[in-house]
C-alpha positions in Angstrom: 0.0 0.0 0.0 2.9 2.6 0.8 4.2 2.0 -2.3 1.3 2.4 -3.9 0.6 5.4 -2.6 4.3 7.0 -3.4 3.0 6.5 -6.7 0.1 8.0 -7.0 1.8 11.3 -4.9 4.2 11.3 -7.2 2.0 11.8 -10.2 -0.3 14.2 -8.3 2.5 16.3 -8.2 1.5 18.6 -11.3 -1.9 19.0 -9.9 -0.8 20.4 -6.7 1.3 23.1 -9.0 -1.4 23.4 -11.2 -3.7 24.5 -8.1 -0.9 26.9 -7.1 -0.4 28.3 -10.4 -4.1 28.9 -11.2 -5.4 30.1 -7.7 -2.7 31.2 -5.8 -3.1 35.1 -5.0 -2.8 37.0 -1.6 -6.3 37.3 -1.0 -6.8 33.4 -2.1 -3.6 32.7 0.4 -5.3 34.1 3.5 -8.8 32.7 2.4 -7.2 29.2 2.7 -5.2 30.0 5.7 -8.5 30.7 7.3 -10.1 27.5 6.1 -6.7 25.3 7.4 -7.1 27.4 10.9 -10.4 26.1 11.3 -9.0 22.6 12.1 -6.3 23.5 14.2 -6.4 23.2 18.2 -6.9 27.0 18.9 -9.7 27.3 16.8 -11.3 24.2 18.5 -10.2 25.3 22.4 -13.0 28.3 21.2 -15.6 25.9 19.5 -15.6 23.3 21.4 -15.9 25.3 24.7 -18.9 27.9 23.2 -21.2 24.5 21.9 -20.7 22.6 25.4 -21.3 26.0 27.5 -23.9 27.9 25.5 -25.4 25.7 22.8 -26.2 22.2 24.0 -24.2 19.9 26.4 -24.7 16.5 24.1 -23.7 18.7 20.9 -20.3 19.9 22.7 -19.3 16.3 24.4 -20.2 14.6 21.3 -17.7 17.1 18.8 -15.3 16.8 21.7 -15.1 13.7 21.4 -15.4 13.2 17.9 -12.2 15.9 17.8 -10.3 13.4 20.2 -10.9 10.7 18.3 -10.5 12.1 14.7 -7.0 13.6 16.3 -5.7 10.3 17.2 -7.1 8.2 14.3 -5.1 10.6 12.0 -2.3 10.5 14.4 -2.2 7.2 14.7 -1.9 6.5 10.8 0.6 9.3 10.6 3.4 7.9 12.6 2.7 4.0 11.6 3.1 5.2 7.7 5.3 8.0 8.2 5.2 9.6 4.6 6.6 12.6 3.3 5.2 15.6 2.1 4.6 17.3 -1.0 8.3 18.3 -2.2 9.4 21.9 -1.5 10.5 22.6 -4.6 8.6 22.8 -6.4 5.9 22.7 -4.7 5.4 25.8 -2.5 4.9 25.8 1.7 2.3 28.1 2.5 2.0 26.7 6.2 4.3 25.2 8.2 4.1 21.4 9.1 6.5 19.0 10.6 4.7 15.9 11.0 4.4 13.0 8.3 1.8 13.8 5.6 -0.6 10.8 5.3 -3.2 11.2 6.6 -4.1 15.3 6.8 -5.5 15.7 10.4 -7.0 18.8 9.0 -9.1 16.7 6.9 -9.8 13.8 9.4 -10.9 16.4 12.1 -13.0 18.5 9.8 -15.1 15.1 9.0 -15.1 13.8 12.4 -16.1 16.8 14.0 -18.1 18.9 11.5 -19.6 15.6 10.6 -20.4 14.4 13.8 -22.3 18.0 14.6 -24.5 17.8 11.0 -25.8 14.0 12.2 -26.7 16.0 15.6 -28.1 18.9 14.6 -30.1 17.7 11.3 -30.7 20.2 9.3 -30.6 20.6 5.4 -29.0 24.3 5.3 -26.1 23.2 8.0 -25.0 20.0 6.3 -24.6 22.3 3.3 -22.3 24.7 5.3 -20.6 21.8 7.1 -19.6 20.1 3.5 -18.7 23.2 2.3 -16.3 23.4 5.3 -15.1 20.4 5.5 -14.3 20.5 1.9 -12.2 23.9 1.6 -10.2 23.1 4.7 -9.3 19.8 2.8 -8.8 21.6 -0.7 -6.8 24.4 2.1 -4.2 21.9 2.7 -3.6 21.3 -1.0 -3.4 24.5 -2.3 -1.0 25.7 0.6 1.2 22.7 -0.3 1.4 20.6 2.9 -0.6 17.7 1.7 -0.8 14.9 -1.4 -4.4 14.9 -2.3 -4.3 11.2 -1.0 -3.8 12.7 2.3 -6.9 14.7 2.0 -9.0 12.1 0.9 -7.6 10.0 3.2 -8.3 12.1 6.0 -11.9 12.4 4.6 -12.6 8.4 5.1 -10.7 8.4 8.3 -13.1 10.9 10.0 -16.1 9.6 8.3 -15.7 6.0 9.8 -14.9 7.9 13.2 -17.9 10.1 13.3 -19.8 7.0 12.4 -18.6 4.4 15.3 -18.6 7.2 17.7 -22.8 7.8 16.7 -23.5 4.6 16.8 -21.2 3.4 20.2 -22.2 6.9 22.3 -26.2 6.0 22.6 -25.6 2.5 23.6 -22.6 2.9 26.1 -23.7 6.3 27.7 -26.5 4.0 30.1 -24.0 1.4 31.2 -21.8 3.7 32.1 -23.8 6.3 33.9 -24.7 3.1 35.8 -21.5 3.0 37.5 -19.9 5.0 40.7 -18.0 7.9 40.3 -15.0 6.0 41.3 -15.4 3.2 38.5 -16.0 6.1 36.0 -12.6 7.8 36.3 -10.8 4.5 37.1 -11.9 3.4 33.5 -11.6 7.3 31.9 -8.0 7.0 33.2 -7.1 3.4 32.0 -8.6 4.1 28.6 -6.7 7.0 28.0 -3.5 5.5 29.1 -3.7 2.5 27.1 -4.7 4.9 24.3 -1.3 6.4 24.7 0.4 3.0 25.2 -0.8 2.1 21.9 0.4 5.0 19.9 3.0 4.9 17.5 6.8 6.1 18.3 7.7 9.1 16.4 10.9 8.0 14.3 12.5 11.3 14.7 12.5 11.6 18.1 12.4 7.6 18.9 11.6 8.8 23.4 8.5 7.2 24.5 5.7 8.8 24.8 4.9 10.2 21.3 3.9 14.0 22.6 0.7 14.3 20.5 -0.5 11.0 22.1 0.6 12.6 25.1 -1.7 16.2 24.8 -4.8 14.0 23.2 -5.1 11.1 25.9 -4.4 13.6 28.7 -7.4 16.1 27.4 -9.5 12.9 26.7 -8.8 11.8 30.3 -9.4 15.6 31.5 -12.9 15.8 29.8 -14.4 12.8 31.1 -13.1 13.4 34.5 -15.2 16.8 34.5 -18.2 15.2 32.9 -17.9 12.4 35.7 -18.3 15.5 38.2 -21.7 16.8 36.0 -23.8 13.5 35.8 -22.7 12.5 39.6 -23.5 16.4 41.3 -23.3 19.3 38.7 -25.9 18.8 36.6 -25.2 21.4 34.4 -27.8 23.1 31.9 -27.2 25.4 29.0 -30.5 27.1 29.1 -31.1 30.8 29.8 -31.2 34.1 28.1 -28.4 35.1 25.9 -26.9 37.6 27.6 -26.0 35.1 30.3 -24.9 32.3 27.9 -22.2 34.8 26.2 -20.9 36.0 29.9 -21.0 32.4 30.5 -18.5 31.9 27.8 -16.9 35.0 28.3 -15.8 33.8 31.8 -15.1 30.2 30.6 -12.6 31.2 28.2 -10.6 33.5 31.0 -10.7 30.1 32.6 -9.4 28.0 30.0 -6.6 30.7 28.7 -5.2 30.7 32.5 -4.8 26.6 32.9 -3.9 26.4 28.5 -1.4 29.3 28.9 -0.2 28.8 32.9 1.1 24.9 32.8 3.0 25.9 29.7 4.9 28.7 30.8 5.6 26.9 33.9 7.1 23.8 31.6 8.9 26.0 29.6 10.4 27.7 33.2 11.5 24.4 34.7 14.9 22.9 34.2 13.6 19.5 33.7 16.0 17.5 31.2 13.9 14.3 31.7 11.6 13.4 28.6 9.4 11.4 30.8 8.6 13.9 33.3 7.8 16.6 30.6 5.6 14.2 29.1 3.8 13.9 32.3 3.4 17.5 32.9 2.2 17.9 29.3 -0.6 15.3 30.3 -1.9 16.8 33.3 -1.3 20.3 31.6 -4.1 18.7 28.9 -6.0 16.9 31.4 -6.1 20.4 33.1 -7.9 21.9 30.4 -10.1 19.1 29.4 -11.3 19.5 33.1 -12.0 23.3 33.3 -14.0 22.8 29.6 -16.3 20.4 31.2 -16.3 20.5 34.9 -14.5 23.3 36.4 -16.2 25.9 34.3 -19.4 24.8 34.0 -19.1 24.6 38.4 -18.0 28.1 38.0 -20.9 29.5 36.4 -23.2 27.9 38.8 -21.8 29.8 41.5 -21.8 33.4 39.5 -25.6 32.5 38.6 -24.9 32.1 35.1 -26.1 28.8 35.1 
C-alpha cells in the first residue's frame, strides 16, 4: 500500500502546481489559511468550549469527542506510515508542518467533528455549510502545499468512519456507564486513556516514549471525562437561559481555560527539567487540566456566578 501510494503522490504532483499556479493570490492565500485554521487546536479550544457551554451539552461532548478521536485516528496512521510531504521545490509551503503527511489531520478532524455536529443537529441548510467546510479546509491543505491529495482524501474516510462508530457506540454505552460510581467512572476514563497512549506509535524522529501528540490528546481525553464524571454524579449542568447570560458564561469560561492552557506551559517552559518522561507527564496533566475546566471546572464556576 505505501508503495502504492508514493506512486500516486508522485503523479499528483503537477496537480498540486497546477492549483498553485491557477489560484494562488494573496487574497486566495489568507482565504485558505482561514479555512486550514479552522482545524487546528486553537480554533477548537473556542468551538468546542462555546457548543458545550452555550449551545447544548450533548452537541459539545459529542464534537469533543469526535475531535479526540479524529486527532488520534489521523495520528495514529501518521506515525505508523510516516510519509513525506509534498516536495518543497517545487511545490510551494504556504504553512508550516512537521509531521508525516498521510493522513491530513486537517481533513480527518473537519469530518469527524463537522460531521459528527451535522448527524446532531439535522438540518438541510447546515449540512450544506458543514460540507462546504469540511471540503475547503481539505482543498486548504492542497493549495498551501502541505498535503498529497491522497492525504486529503484519506483524511476524509478516516473521519467519516470515526464520526460513524462514535454515533453509533455513544447511545448504547452512555447508560452502562452512567450506571456505575464515580470512582469506576474515572478508574476506566483513566485506563482508557493510558492504554490509548500505550498504543500510539513512536515518532521516528525523536524515537523517546511517549509520542507528545499521544501525550496532549489522551491527557485532554482523560481531563474531559473526568469533568463530565463530576456533571452526571452532582453538577448537573444546563445550557438554558437568556443570551446575555450564555455569552458572559462563555466569556468567563474562556478567561478560565486561557489561565490553565497558557499557565502549565509557561511553567514547563520555566522548569529545568531535562527528563523526557517527566515533561511528558506535565504535558498530560497540563491537557488533562484543560479538558477539566472545559467540562467541569467551568461549567461549576458558572453555577456559583448564577450564570447557570
Amino acid at each position: 500500500m505505501i508503495q502504492w501510494l508514493q506512486q500516486f503522490n508522485e503523479a499528483s504532483v503537477p496537480f498540486i502546481l497546477w492549483v498553485q499556479a491557477n489560484f494562488q493570490s494573496d487574497g486566495m492565500t489568507a482565504i485558505m489559511r482561514f479555512f486550514s485554521f479552522l482545524g487546528t487546536e486553537y480554533f477548537f479550544l473556542l468551538a468546542m468550549p462555546f457548543i458545550y457551554w452555550t449551545l447544548s451539552k450533548r452537541w459539545g461532548v459529542m464534537t469533543a469527542l469526535a475531535l479526540v478521536f479524529s486527532s488520534y485516528a489521523a495520528g495514529f496512521i501518521k506515525w505508523t506510515f510516516n510519509m513525506p510531504r509534498p516536495p518543497s521545490p517545487p511545490v510551494q509551503r504556504l504553512w508550516r508542518e512537521t509531521s508525516p503527511g498521510f493522513v491530513s489531520g486537517h481533513a480527518t478532524t473537519a469530518m469527524g467533528v463537522w460531521g459528527t455536529l451535522a448527524a446532531l443537529v439535522r438540518r438541510g441548510w447546515f449540512w450544506v455549510l458543514v460540507g462546504t467546510i469540511i471540503f475547503f479546509i481539505g482543498f486548504s491543505r492542497i493549495y498551501l502545499g502541505v498535503h498529497y491529495p491522497s492525504d486529503v482524501i484519506g483524511g476524509w474516510i478516516t473521519g467519516f468512519v470515526v464520526a460513524v462508530v462514535l454515533l453509533w457506540t455513544a447511545p448504547a454505552l452512555e447508560p452502562v456507564v452512567r450506571s456505575w460510581n464515580a470512582l469506576v467512572m474515572l478508574a476506566a476514563a483513566l485506563a482508557f486513556s493510558l492504554l490509548l497512549l500505550v498504543i500510539f506509535p513512536i515518532d521516528p524522529e525523536s524515537p523517546g516514549w511517549p509520542n507528545g501528540s499521544a501525550v496532549q490528546l489522551t491527557g485532554l481525553l482523560f481531563g474531559l471525562l473526568a469533568g463530565l464524571v463530576w456533571d452526571v454524579k452532582s453538577l448537573h449542568f444546563q445550557v438554558d437561559g437568556p443570551w446575555v447570560k450564555r455569552i458572559l458564561r462563555f466569556l468567563a469560561g474562556l478567561f478560565i481555560l486561557a489561565l490553565f492552557y497558557i499557565g502549565p506551559k509557561l511553567l514547563l517552559d520555566a522548569l529545568p527539567l531535562q527528563n523526557d518522561l517527566a515533561i511528558q507527564a506535565i504535558r498530560y496533566l497540563r491537557y488533562a487540566l484543560v479538558g477539566f475546566v472545559a467540562s467541569g471546572l467551568a461549567p461549576w464556576l458558572f453555577q456559583k456566578l448564577s450564570l447557570a
